[in-house]
VEXRO-304904 format. One record per residue (C-alpha): residue number from 1; residue in one letter; x, y, z. Coordinates in Angstrom, 3 decimals. Layout:
+-----+--------+----------+----------+----------+
: num : residu :        X :        Y :        Z :
+-----+--------+----------+----------+----------+
: NUM :      A :        X :        Y :        Z :
...
+-----+--------+----------+----------+----------+
This chain:
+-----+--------+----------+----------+----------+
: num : residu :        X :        Y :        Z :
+-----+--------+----------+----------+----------+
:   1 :      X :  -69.400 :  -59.335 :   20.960 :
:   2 :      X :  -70.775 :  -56.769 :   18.845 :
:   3 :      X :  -69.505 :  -53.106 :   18.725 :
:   4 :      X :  -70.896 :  -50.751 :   16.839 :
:   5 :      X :  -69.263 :  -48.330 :   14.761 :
:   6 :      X :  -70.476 :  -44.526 :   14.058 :
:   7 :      X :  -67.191 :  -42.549 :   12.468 :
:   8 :      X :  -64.639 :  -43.635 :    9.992 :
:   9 :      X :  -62.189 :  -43.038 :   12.401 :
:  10 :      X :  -59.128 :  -45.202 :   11.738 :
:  11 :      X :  -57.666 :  -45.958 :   14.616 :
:  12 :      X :  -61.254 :  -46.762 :   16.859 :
:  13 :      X :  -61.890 :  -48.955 :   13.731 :
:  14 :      X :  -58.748 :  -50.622 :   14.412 :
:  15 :      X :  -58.779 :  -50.599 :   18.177 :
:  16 :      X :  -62.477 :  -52.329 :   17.899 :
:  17 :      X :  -61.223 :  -54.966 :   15.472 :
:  18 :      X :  -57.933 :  -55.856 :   17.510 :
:  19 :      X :  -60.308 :  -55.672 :   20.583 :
:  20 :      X :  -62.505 :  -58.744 :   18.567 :
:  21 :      X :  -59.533 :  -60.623 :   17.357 :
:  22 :      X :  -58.000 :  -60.628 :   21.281 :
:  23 :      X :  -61.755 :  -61.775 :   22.744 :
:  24 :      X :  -61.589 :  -64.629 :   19.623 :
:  25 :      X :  -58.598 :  -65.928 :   20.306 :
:  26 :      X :  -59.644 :  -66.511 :   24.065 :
:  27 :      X :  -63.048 :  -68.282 :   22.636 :
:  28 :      X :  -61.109 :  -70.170 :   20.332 :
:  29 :      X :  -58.376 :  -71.155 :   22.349 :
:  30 :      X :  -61.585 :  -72.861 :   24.708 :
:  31 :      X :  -62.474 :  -75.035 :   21.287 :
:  32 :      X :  -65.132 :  -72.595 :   19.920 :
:  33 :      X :  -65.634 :  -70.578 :   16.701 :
:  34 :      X :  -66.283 :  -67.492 :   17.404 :
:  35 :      X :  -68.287 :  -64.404 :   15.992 :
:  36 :      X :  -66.545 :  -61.315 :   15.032 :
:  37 :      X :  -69.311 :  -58.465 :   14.821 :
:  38 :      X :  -68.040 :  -54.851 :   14.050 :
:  39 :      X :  -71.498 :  -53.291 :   12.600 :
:  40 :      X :  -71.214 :  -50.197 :   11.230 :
:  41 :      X :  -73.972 :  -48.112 :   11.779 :
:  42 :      X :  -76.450 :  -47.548 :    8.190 :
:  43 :      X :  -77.358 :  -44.179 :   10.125 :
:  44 :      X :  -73.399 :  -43.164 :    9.707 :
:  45 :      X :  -72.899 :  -40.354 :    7.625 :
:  46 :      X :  -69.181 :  -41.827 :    6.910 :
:  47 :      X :  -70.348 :  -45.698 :    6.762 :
:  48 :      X :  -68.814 :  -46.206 :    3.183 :
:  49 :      X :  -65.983 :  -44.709 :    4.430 :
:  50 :      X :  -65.981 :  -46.304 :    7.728 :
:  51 :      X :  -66.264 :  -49.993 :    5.891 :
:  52 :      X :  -63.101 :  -49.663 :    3.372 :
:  53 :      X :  -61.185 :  -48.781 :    6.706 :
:  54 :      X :  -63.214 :  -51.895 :    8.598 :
:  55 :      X :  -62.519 :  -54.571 :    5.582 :
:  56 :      X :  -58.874 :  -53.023 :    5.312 :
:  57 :      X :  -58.556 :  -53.762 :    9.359 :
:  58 :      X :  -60.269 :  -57.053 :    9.499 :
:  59 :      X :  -57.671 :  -58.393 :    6.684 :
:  60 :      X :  -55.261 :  -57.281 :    8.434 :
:  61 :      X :  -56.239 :  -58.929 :   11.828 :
:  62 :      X :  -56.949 :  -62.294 :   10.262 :
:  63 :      X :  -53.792 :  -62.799 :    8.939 :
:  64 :      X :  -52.286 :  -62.328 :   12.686 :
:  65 :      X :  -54.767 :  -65.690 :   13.587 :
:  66 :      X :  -52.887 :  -69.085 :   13.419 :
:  67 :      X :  -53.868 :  -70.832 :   10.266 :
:  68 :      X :  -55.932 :  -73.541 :   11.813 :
:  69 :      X :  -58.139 :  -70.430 :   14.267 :
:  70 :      X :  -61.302 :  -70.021 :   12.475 :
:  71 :      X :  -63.502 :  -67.415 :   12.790 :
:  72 :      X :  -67.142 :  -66.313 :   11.685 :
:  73 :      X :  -67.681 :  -62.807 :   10.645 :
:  74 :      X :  -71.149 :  -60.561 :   10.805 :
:  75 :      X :  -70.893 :  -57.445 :    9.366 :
:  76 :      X :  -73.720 :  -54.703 :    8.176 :
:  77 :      X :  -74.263 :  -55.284 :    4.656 :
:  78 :      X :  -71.853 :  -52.508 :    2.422 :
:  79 :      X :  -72.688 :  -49.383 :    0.637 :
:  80 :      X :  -69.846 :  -50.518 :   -2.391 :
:  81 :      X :  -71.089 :  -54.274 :   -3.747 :
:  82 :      X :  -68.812 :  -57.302 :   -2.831 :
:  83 :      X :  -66.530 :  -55.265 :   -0.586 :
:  84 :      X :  -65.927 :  -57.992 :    1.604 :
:  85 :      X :  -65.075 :  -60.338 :   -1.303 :
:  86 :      X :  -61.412 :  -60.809 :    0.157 :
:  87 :      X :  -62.966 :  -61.158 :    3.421 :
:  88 :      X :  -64.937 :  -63.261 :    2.599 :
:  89 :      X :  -62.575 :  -66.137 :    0.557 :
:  90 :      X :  -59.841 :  -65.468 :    3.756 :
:  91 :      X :  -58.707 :  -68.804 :    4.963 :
:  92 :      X :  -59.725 :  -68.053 :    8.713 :
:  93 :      X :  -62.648 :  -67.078 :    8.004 :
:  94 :      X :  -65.921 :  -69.656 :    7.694 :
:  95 :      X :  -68.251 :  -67.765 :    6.739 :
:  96 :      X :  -69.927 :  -64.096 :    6.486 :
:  97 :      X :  -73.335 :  -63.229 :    7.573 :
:  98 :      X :  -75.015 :  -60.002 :    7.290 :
:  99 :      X :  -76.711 :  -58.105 :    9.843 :
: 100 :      X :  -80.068 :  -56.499 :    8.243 :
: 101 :      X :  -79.073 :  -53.405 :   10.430 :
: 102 :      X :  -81.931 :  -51.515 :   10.582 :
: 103 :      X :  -82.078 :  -51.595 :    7.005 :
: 104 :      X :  -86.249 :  -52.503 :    6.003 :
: 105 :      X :  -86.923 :  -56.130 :    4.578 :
: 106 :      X :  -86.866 :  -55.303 :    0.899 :
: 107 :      X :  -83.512 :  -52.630 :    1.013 :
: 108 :      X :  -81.933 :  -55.224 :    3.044 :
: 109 :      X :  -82.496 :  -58.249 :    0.801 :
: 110 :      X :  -81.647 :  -55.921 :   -2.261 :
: 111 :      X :  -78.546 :  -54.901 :   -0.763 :
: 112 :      X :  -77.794 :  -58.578 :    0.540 :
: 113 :      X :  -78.611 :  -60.162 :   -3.057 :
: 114 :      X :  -75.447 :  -57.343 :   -4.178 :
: 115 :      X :  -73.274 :  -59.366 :   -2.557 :
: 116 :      X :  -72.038 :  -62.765 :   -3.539 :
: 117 :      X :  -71.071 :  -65.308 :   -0.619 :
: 118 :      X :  -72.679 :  -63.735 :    2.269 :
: 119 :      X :  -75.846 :  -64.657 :    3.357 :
: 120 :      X :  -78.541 :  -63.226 :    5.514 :
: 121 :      X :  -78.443 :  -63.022 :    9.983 :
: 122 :      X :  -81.528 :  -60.837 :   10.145 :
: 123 :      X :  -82.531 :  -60.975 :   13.431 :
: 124 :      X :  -84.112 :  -57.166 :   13.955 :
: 125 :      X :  -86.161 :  -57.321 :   10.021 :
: 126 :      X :  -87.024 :  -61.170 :   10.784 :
: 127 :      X :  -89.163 :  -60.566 :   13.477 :
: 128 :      X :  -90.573 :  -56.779 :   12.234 :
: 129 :      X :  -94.302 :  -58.298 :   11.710 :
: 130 :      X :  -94.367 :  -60.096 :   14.769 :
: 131 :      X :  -95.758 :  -60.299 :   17.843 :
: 132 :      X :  -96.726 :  -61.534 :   20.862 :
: 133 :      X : -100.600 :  -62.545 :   20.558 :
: 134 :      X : -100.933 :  -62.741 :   16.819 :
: 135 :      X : -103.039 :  -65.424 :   15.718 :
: 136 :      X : -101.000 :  -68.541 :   14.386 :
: 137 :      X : -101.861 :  -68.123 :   11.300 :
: 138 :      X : -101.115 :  -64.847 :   10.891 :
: 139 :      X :  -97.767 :  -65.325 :   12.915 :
: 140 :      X :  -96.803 :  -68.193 :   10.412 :
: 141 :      X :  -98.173 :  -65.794 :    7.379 :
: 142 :      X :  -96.060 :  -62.874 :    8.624 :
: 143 :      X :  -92.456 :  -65.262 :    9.123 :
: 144 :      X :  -93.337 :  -66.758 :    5.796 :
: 145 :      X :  -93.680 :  -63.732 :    3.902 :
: 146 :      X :  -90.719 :  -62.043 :    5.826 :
: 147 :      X :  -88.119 :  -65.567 :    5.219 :
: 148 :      X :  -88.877 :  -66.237 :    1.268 :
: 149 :      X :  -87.304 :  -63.066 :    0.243 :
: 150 :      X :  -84.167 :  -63.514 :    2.768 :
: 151 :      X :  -83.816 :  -66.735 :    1.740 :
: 152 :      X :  -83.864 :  -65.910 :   -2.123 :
: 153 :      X :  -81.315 :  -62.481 :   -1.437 :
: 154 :      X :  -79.208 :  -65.386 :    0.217 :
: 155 :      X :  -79.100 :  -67.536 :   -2.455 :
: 156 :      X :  -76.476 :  -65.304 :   -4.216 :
+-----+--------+----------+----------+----------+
């Protein structure tokens, strides 16, 4: 269910979370927890802009879930530190991952470490150094070298 956002435009930003919150409540109401993934583009011009508006929405969303819907959030890690700290501690909410977004290894982890109580979904940087019929030892060599760094960026 991911959408992606390109413009702080305040009402698509709220017409893409409401969008999320109705698809939710249909995967939770079938016993599931589902993923909520608005990514704001890192190539947006407006993203800092476009993530107040995004954090402001999403708070506002949650508290329209019943108290016992939970929900799992994965957002593109934030140009301002901890802005999803509110987010983050909402009672609906089990937990916030962050998408690496494009973003290399290292700015991602840097930018992920930033940010207390999210930790790291980095599918796209994960799998940069990768491929198809790389030795095994390299393969394992690359994925090591790529998950320490997540992993300690996560630990935050």
């Amino acid at each position: 269910m991911r959408s992606v956002i390109w413009e702080a435009n305040e009402q698509g930003i709220r017409d893409v979370v409401a969008q999320q919150i109705l698809f939710a409540q249909q995967i939770i109401n079938a016993g599931l927890v589902s993923i909520i993934e608005p990514e704001v583009s890192i190539d947006s011009p407006e993203k800092a802009q476009a993530e107040i508006i995004l954090n402001r929405e999403l708070m506002s969303q949650l508290d329209s879930l019943h108290p016992n819907h939970y929900v799992m959030l994965k957002l593109t890690l934030p140009e301002q530190p901890n802005l999803y700290a509110d987010t983050i501690s909402h009672p609906n909410v089990i937990r916030v991952v962050a998408l690496s977004g494009g973003f290399p290894l290292m700015k991602a982890c840097e930018k992920l470490a930033e940010n207390d109580g999210i930790i790291a979904s980095f599918s796209r940087v994960l799998t940069d150094d990768l491929y198809a019929d790389q030795p095994q030892s390299e393969f394992d060599a690359a994925l090591a070298e790529t998950i320490d760094p997540i992993y300690q960026a996560s630990r935050t």
